[in-house]
PyMOL Python script that loads the backbone (N, CA, C, O; Angstrom):
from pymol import cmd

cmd.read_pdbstr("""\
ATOM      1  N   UNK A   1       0.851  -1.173   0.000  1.00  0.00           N
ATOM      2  CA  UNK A   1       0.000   0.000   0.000  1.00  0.00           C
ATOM      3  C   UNK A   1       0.895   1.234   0.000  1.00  0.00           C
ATOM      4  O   UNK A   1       1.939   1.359   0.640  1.00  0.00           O
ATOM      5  N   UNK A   2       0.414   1.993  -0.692  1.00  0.00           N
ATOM      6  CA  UNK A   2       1.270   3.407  -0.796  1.00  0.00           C
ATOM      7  C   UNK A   2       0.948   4.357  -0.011  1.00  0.00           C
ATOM      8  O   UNK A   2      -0.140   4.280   0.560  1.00  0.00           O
ATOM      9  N   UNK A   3       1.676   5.319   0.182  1.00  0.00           N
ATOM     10  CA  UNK A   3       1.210   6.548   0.979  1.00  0.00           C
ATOM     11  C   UNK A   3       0.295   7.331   0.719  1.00  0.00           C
ATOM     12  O   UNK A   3      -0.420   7.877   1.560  1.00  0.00           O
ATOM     13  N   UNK A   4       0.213   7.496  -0.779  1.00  0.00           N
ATOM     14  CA  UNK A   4      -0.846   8.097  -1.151  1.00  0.00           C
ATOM     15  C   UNK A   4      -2.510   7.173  -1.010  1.00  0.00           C
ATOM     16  O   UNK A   4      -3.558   7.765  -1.267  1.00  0.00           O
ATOM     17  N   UNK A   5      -2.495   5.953  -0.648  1.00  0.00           N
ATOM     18  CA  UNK A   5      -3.620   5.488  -0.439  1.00  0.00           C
ATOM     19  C   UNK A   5      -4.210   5.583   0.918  1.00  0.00           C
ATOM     20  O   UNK A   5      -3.495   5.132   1.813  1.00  0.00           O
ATOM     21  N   UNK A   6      -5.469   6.119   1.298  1.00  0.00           N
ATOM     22  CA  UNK A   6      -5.657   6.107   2.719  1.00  0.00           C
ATOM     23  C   UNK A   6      -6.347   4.744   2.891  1.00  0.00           C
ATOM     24  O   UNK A   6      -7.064   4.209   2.046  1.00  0.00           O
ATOM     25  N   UNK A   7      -6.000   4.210   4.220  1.00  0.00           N
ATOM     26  CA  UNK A   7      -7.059   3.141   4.938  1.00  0.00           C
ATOM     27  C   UNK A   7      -8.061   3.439   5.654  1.00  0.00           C
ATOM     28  O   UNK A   7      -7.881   4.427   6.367  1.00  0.00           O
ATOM     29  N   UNK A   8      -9.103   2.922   5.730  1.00  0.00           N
ATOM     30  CA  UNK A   8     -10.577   3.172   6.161  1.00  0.00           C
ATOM     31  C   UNK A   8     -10.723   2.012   7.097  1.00  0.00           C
ATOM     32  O   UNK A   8     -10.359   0.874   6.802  1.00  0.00           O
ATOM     33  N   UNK A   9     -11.352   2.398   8.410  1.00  0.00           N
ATOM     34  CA  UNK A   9     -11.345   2.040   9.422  1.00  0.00           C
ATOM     35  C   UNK A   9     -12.882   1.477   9.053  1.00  0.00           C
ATOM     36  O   UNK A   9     -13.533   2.022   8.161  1.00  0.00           O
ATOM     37  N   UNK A  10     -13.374   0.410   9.768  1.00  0.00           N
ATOM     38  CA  UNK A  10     -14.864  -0.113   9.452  1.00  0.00           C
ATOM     39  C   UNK A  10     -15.684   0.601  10.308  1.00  0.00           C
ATOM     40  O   UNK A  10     -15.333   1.086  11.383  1.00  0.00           O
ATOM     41  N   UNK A  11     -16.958   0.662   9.729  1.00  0.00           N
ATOM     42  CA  UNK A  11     -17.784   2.044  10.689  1.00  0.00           C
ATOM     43  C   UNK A  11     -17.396   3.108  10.029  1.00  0.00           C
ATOM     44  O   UNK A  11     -18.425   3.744   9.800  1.00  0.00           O
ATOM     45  N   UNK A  12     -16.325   3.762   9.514  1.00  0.00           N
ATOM     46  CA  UNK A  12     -16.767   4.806   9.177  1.00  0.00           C
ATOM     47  C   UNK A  12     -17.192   5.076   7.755  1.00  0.00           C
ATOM     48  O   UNK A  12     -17.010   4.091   7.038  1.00  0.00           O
ATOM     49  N   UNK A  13     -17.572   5.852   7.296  1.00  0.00           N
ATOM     50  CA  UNK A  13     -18.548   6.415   6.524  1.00  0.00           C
ATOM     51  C   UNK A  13     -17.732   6.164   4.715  1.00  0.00           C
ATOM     52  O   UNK A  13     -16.568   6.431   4.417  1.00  0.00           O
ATOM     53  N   UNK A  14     -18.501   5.754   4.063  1.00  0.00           N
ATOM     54  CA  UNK A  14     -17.914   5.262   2.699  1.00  0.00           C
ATOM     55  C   UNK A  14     -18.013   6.945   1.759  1.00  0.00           C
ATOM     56  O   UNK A  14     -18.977   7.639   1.436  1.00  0.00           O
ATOM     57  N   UNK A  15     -16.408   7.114   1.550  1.00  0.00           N
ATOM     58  CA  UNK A  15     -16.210   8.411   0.891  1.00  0.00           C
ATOM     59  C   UNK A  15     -16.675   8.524  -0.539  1.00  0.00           C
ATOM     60  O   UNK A  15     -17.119   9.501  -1.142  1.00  0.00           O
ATOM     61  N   UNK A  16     -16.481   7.386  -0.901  1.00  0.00           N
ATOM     62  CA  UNK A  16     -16.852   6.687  -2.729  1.00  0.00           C
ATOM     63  C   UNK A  16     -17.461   5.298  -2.877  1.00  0.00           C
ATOM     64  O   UNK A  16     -16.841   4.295  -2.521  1.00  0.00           O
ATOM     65  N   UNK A  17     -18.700   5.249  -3.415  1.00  0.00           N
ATOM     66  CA  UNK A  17     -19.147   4.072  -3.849  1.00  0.00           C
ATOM     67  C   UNK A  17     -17.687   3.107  -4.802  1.00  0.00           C
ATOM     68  O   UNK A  17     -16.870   3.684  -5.519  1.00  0.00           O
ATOM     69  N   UNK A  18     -17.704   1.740  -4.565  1.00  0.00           N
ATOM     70  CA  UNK A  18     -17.270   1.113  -5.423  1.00  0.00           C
ATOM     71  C   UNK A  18     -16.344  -0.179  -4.326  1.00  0.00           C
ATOM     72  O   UNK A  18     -16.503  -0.153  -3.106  1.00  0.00           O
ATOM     73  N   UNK A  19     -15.659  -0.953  -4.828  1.00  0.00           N
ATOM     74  CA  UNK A  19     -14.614  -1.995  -4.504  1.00  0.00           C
ATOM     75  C   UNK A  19     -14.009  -1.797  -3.199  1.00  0.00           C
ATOM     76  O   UNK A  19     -12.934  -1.258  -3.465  1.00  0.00           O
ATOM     77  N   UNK A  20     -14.085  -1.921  -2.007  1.00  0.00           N
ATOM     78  CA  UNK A  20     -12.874  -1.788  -1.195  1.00  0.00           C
ATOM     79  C   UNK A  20     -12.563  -3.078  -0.957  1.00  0.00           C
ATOM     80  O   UNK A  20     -13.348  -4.026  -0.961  1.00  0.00           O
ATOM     81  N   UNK A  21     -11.122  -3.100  -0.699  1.00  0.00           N
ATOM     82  CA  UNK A  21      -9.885  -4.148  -0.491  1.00  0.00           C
ATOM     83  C   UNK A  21      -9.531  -4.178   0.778  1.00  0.00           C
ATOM     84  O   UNK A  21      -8.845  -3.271   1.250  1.00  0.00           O
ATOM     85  N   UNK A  22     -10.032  -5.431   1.656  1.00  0.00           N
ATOM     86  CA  UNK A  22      -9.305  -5.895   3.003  1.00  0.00           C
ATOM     87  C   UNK A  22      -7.999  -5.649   3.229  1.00  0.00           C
ATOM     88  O   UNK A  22      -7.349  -6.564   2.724  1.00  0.00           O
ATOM     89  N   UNK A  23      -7.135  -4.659   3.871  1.00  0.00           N
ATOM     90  CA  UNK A  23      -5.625  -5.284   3.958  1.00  0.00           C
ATOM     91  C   UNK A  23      -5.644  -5.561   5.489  1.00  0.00           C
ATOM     92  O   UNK A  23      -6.563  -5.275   6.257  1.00  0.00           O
ATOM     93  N   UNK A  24      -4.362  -6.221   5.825  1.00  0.00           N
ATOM     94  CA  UNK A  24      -3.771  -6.299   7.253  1.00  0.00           C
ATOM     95  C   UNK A  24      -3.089  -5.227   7.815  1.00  0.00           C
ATOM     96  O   UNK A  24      -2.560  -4.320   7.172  1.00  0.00           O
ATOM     97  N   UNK A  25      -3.107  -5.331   8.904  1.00  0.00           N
ATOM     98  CA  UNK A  25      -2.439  -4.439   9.714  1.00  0.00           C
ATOM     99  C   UNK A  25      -1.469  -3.588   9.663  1.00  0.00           C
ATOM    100  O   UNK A  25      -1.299  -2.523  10.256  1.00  0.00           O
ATOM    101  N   UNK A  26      -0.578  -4.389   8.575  1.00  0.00           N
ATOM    102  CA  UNK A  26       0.763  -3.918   7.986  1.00  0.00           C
ATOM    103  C   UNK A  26       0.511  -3.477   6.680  1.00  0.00           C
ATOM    104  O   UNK A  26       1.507  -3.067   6.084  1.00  0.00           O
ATOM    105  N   UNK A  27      -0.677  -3.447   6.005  1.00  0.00           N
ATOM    106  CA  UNK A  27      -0.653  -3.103   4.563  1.00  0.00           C
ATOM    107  C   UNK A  27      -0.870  -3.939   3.675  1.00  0.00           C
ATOM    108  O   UNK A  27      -1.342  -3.646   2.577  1.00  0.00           O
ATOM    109  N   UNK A  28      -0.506  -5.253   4.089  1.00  0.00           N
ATOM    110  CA  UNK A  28      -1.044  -6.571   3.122  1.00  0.00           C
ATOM    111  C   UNK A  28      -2.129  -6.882   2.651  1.00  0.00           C
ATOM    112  O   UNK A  28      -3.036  -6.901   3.483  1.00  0.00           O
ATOM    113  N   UNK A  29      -2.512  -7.244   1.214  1.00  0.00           N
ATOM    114  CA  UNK A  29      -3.583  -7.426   0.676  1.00  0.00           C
ATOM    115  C   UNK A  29      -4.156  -9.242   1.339  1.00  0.00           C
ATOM    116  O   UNK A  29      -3.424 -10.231   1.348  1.00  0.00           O
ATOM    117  N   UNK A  30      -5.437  -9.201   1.760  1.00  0.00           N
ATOM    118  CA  UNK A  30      -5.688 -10.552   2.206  1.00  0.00           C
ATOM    119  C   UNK A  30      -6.540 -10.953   0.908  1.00  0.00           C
ATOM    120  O   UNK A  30      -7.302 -11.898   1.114  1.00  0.00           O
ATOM    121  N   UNK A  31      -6.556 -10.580  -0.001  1.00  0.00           N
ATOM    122  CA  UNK A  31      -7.149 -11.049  -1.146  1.00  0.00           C
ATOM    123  C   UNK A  31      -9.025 -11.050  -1.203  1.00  0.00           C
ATOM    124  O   UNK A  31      -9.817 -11.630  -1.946  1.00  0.00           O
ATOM    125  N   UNK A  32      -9.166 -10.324  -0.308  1.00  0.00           N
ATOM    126  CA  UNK A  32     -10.888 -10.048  -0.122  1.00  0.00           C
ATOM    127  C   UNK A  32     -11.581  -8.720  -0.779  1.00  0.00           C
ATOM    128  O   UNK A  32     -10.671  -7.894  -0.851  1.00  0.00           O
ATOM    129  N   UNK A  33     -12.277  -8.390  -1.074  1.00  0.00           N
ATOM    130  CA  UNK A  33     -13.206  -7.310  -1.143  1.00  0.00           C
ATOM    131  C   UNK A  33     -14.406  -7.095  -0.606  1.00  0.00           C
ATOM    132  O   UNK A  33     -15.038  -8.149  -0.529  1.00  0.00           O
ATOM    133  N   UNK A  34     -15.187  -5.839  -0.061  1.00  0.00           N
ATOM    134  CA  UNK A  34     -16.221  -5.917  -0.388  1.00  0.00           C
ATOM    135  C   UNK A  34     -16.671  -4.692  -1.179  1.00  0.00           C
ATOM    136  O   UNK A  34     -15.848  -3.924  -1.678  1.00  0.00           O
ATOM    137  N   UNK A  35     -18.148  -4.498  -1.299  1.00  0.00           N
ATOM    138  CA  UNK A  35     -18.740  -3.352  -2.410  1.00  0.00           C
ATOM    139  C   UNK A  35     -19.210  -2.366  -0.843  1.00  0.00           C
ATOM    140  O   UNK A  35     -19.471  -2.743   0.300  1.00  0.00           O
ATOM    141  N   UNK A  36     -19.166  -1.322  -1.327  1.00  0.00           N
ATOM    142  CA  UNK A  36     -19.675   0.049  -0.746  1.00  0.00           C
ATOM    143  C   UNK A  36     -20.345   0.978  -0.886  1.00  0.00           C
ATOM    144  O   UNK A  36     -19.630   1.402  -1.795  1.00  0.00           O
ATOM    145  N   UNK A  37     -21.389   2.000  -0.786  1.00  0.00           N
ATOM    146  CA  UNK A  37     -22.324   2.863  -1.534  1.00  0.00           C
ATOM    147  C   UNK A  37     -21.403   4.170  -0.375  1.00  0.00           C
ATOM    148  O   UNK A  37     -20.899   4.213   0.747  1.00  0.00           O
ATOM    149  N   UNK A  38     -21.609   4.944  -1.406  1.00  0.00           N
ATOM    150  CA  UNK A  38     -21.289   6.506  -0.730  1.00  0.00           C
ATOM    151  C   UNK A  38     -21.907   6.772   0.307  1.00  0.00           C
ATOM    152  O   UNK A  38     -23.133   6.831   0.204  1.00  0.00           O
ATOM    153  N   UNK A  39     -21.424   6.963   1.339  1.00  0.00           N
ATOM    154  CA  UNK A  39     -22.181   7.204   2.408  1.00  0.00           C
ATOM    155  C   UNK A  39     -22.705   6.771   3.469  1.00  0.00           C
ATOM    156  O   UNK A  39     -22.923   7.276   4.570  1.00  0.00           O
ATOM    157  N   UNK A  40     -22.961   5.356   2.829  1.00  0.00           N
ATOM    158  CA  UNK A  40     -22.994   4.126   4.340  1.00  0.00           C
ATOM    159  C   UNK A  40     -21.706   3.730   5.038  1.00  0.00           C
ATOM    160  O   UNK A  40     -20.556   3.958   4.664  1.00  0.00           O
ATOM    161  N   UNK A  41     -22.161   3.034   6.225  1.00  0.00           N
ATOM    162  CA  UNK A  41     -20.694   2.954   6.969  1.00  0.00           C
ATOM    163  C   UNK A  41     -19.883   1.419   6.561  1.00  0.00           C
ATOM    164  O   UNK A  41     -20.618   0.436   6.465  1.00  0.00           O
ATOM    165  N   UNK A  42     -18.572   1.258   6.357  1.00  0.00           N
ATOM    166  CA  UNK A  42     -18.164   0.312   5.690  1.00  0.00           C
ATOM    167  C   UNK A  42     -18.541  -1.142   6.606  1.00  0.00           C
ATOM    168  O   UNK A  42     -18.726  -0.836   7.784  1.00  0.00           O
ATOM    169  N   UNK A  43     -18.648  -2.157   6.434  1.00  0.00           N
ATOM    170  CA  UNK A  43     -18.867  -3.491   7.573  1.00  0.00           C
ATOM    171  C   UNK A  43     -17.980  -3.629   8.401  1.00  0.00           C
ATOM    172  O   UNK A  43     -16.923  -3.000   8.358  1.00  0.00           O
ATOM    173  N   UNK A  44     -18.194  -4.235   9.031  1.00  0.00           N
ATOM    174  CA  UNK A  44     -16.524  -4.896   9.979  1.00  0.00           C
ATOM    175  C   UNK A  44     -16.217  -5.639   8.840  1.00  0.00           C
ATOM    176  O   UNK A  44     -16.902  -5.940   7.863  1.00  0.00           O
ATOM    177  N   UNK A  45     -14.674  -5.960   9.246  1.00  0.00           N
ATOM    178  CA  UNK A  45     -13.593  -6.938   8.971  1.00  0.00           C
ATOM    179  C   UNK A  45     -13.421  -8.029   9.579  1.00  0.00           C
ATOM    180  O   UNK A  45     -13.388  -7.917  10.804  1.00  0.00           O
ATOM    181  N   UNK A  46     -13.281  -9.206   9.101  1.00  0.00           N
ATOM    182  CA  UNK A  46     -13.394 -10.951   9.467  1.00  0.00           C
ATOM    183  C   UNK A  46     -12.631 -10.542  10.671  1.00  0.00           C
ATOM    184  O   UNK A  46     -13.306 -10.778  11.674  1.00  0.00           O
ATOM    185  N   UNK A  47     -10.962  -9.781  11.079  1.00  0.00           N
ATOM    186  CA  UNK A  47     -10.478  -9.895  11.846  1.00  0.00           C
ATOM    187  C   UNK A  47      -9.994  -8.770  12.603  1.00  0.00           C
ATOM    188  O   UNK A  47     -10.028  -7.901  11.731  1.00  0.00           O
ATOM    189  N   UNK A  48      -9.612  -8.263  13.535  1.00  0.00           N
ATOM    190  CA  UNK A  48      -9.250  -7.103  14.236  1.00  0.00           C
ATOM    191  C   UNK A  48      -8.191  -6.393  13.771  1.00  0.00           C
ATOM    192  O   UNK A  48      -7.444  -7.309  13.427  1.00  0.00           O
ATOM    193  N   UNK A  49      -7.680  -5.493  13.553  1.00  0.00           N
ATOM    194  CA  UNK A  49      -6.780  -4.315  13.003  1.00  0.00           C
ATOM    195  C   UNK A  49      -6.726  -4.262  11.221  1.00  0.00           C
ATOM    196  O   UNK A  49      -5.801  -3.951  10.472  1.00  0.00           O
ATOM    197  N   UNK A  50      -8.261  -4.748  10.906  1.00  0.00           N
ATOM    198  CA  UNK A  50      -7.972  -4.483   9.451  1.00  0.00           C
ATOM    199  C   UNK A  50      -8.150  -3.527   9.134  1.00  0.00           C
ATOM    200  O   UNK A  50      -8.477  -2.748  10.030  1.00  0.00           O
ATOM    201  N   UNK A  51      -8.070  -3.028   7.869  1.00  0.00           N
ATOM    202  CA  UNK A  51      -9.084  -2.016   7.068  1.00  0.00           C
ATOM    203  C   UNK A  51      -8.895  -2.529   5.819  1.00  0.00           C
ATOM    204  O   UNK A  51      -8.536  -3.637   5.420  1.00  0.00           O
ATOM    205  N   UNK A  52      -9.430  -0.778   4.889  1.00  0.00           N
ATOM    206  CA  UNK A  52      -9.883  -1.068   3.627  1.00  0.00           C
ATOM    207  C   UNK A  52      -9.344   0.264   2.959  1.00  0.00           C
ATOM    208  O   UNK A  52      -9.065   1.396   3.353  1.00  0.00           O
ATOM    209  N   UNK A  53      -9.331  -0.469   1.675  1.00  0.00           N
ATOM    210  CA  UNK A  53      -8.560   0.691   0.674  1.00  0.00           C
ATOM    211  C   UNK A  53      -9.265   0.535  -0.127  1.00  0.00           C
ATOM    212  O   UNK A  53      -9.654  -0.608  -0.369  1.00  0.00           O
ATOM    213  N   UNK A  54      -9.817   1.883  -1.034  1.00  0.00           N
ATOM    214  CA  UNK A  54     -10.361   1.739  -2.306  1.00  0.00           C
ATOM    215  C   UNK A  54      -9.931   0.752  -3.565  1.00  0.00           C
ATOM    216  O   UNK A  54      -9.033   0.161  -2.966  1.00  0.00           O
ATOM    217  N   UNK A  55      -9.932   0.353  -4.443  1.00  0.00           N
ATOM    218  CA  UNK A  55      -9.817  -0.183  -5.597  1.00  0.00           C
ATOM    219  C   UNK A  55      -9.796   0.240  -6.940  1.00  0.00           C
ATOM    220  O   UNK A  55      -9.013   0.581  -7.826  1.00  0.00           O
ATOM    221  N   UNK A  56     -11.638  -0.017  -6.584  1.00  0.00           N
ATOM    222  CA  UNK A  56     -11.864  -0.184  -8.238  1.00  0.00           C
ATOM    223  C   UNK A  56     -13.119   0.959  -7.749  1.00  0.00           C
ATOM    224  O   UNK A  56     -14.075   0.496  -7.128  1.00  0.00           O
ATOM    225  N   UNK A  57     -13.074   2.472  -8.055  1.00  0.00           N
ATOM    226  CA  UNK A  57     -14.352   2.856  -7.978  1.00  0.00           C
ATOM    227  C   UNK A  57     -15.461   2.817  -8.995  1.00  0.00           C
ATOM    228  O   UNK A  57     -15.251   2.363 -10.120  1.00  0.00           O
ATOM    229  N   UNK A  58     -16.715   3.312  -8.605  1.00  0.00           N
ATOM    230  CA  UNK A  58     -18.171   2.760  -9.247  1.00  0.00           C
ATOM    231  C   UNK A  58     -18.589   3.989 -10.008  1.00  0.00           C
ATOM    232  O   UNK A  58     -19.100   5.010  -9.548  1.00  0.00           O
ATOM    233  N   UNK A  59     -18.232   3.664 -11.447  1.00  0.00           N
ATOM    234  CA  UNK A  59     -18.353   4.599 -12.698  1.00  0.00           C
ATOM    235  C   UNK A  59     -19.993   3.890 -13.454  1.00  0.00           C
ATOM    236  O   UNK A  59     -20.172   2.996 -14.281  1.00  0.00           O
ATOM    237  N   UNK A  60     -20.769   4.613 -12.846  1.00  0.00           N
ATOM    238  CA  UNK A  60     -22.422   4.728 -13.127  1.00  0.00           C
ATOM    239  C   UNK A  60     -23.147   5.815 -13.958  1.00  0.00           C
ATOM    240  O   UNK A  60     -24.101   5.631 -14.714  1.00  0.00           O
ATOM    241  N   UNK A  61     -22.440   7.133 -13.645  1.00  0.00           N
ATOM    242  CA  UNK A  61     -22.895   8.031 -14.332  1.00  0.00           C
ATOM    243  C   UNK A  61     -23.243   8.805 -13.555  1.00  0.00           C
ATOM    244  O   UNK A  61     -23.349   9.943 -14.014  1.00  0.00           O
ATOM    245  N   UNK A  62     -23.543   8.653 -12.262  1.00  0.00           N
ATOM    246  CA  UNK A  62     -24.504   9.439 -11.107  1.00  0.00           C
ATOM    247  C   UNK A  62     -23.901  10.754 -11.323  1.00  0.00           C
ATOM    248  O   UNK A  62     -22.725  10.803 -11.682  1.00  0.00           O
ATOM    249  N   UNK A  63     -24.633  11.917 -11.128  1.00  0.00           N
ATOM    250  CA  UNK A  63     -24.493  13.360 -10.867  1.00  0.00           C
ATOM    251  C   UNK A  63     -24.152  14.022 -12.482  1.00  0.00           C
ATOM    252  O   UNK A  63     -23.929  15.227 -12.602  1.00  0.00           O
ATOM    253  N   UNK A  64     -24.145  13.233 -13.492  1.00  0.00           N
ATOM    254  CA  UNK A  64     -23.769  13.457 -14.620  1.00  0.00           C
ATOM    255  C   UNK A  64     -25.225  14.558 -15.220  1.00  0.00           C
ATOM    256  O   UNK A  64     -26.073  14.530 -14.328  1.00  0.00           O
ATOM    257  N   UNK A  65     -25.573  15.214 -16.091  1.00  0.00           N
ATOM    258  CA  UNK A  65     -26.438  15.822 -16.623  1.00  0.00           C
ATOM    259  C   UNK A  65     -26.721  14.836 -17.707  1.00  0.00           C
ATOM    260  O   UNK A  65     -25.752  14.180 -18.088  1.00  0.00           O
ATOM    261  N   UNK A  66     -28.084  14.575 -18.373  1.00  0.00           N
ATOM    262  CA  UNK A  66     -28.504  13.620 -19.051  1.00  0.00           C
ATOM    263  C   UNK A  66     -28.817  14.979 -19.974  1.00  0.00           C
ATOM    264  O   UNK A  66     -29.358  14.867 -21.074  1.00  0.00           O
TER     265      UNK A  66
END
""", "prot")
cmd.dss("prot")
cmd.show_as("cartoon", "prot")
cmd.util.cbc("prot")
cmd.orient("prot")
């Protein structure tokens, strides 16, 4: 994980709909995902000191002018 990526603590509040990625404690990818909507709070994690890093965000169109 890079510096420029922030980790997201579970519970708090989803900044961007789309992909977040389980890592460990240290930054390691555990090979999990889950999906997220803007604004809800992210789930817990299978295990204690995880979090989550964005991915893949969710290109829908929302806020676009039709």
């Amino acid at each position: 994980m890079s510096r420029a990526e922030k980790s997201l603590k579970p519970g708090q509040a989803t900044p961007a709909s789309g992909q977040y990625q389980i890592v460990g404690p240290r930054g390691g990818s555990t090979g999990e995902e889950r999906t997220s909507v803007y604004g809800s709070p992210l789930p817990p994690t299978p295990r204690p000191g995880q979090s989550y890093v964005l991915t893949d965000r969710t290109r829908n169109g929302d806020g676009r002018r039709k």
